[in-house]
Structure formats: structure tokens, C-alpha cells
Backbone bond lengths (Angstrom), bond angles and torsions (degrees), N, CA, C in turn:
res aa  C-N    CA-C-N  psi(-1)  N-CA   C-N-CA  omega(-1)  CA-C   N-CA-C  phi
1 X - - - 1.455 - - 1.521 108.51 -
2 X 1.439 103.43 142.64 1.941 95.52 -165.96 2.092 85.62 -82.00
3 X 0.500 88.43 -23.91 1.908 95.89 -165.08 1.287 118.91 -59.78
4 X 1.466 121.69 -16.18 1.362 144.05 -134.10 2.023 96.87 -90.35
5 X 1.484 99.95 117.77 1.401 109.04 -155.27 1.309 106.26 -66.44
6 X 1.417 142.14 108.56 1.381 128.40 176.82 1.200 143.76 -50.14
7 X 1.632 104.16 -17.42 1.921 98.81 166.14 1.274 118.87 -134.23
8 X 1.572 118.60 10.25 1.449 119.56 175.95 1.320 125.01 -97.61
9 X 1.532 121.17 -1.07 1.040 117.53 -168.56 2.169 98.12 -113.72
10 X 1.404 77.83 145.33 1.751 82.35 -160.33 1.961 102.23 -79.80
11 X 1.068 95.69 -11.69 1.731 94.17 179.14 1.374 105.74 -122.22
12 X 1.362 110.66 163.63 1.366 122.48 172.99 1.278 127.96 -50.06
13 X 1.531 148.10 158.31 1.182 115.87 148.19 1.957 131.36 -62.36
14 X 1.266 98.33 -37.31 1.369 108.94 166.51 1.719 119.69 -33.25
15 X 1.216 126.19 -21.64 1.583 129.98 -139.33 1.622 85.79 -125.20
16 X 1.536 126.67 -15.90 1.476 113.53 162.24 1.435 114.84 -91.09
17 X 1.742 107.06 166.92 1.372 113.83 -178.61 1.603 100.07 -88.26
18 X 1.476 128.51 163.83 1.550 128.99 179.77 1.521 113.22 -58.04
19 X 1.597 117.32 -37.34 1.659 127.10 -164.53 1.316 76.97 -96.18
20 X 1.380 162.64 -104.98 1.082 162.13 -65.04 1.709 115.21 -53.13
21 X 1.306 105.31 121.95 1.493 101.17 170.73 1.535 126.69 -69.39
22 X 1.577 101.97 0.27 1.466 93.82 175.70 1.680 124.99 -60.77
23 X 1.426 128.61 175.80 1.222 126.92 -148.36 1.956 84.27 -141.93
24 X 2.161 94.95 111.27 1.058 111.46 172.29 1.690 125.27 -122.62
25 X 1.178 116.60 159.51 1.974 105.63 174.07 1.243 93.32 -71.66
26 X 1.575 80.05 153.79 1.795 104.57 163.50 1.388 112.03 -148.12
27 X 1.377 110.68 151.32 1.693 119.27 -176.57 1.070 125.77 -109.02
28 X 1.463 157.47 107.67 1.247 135.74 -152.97 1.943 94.58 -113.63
29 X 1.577 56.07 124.26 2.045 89.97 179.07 1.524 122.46 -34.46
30 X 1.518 93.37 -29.42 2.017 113.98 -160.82 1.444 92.12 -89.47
31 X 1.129 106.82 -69.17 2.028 110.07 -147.57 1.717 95.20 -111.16
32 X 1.100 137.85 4.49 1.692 134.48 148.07 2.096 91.81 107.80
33 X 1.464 109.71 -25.07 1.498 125.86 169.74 1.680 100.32 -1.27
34 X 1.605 128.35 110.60 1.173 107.60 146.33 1.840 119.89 -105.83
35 X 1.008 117.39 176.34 1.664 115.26 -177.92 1.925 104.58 167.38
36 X 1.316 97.92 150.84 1.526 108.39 174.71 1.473 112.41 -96.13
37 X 1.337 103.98 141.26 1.606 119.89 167.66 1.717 116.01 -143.51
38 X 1.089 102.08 169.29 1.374 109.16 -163.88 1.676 98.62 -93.14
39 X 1.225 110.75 150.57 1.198 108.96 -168.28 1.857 128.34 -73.92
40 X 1.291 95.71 -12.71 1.464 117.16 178.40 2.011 99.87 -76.80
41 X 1.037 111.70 -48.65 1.375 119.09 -168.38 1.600 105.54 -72.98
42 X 0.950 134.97 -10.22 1.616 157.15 148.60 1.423 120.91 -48.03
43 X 1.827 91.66 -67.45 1.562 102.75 -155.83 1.813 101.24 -100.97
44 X 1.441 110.03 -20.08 1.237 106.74 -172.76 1.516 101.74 -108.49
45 X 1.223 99.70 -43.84 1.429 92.82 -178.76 1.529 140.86 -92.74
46 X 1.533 87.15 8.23 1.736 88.75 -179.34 1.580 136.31 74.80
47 X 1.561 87.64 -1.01 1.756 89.71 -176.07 1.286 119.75 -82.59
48 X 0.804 111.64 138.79 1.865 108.89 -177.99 1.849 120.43 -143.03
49 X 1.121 108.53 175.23 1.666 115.43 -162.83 1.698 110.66 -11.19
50 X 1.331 111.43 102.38 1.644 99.13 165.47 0.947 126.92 -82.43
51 X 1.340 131.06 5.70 1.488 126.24 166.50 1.101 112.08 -69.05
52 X 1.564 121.74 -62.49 1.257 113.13 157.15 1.052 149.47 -74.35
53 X 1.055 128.63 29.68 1.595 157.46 144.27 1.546 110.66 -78.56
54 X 1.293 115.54 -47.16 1.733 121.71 -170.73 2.124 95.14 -78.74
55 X 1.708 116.49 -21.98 1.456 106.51 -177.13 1.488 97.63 -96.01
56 X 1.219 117.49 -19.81 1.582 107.07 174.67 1.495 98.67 -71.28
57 X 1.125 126.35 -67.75 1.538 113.78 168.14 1.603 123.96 8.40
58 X 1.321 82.75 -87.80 1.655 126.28 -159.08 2.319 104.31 -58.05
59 X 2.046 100.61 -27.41 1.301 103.75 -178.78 1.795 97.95 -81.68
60 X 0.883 110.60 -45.39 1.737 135.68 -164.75 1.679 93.03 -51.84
61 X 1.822 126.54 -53.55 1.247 124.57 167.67 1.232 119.73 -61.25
62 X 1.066 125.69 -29.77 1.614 112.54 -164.94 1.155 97.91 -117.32
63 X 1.338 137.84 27.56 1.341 149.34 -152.68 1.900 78.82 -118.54
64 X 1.437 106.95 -48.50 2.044 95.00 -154.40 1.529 82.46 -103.15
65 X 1.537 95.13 155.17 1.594 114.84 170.68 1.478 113.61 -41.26
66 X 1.406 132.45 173.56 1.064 146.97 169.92 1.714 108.47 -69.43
67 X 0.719 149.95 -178.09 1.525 165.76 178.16 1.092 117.49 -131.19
68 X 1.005 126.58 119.82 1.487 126.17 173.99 1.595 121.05 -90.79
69 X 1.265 133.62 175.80 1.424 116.45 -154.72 1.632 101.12 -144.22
């Protein structure tokens, strides 16, 4: 995992399985973001940093004009 927090997690990465539902840190590379996820939701599922996901959001809305109705 590129994300894989360098000093909070008490085991290696090597020592988990790829699906594993266990629950590890992660660091996001971009915005310094730390937070835990399970290791399946990582490797299988692709999910990654929601903070910065919820501010990309948040620029992307207020980024376009209002709409009128």
C-alpha cells in the first residue's frame, strides 16, 4: 500500500494478508491526512484519503456558479 503509515502501525506491512479486514494507519502522500482503514477497503477497494476527497468536493462546488432555477 503506497499510504502505509510509517510509525503507527505495530506490524509490518509484510505480516498482513492483501483482503484482510484487519484495521491499519494510513498516510496520505498529498495533504499529510492521517486515519485508519481496513485493509480490504485499500487494496480491493480503492478507497483512499477522505479528507481529501471531502476538500476536493467542497473546491469542485464552489468552484462553478450558482444555478438558477
Amino acid at each position: 500500500m503506497k499510504e502505509w503509515h510509517p510509525t503507527l502501525n505495530e506490524k509490518s506491512i509484510e505480516d498482513y494478508v492483501l483482503g484482510s479486514n484487519e484495521s491499519v494507519h494510513q498516510l496520505c502522500k498529498q495533504c499529510g491526512h492521517a486515519w485508519e482503514a481496513q485493509i480490504v477497503t485499500r487494496t480491493i477497494g480503492g478507497h483512499g484519503c477522505r479528507k481529501r476527497v471531502h476538500e476536493e468536493a467542497a473546491q469542485e462546488e464552489f468552484a462553478q456558479p450558482p444555478r438558477l432555477k
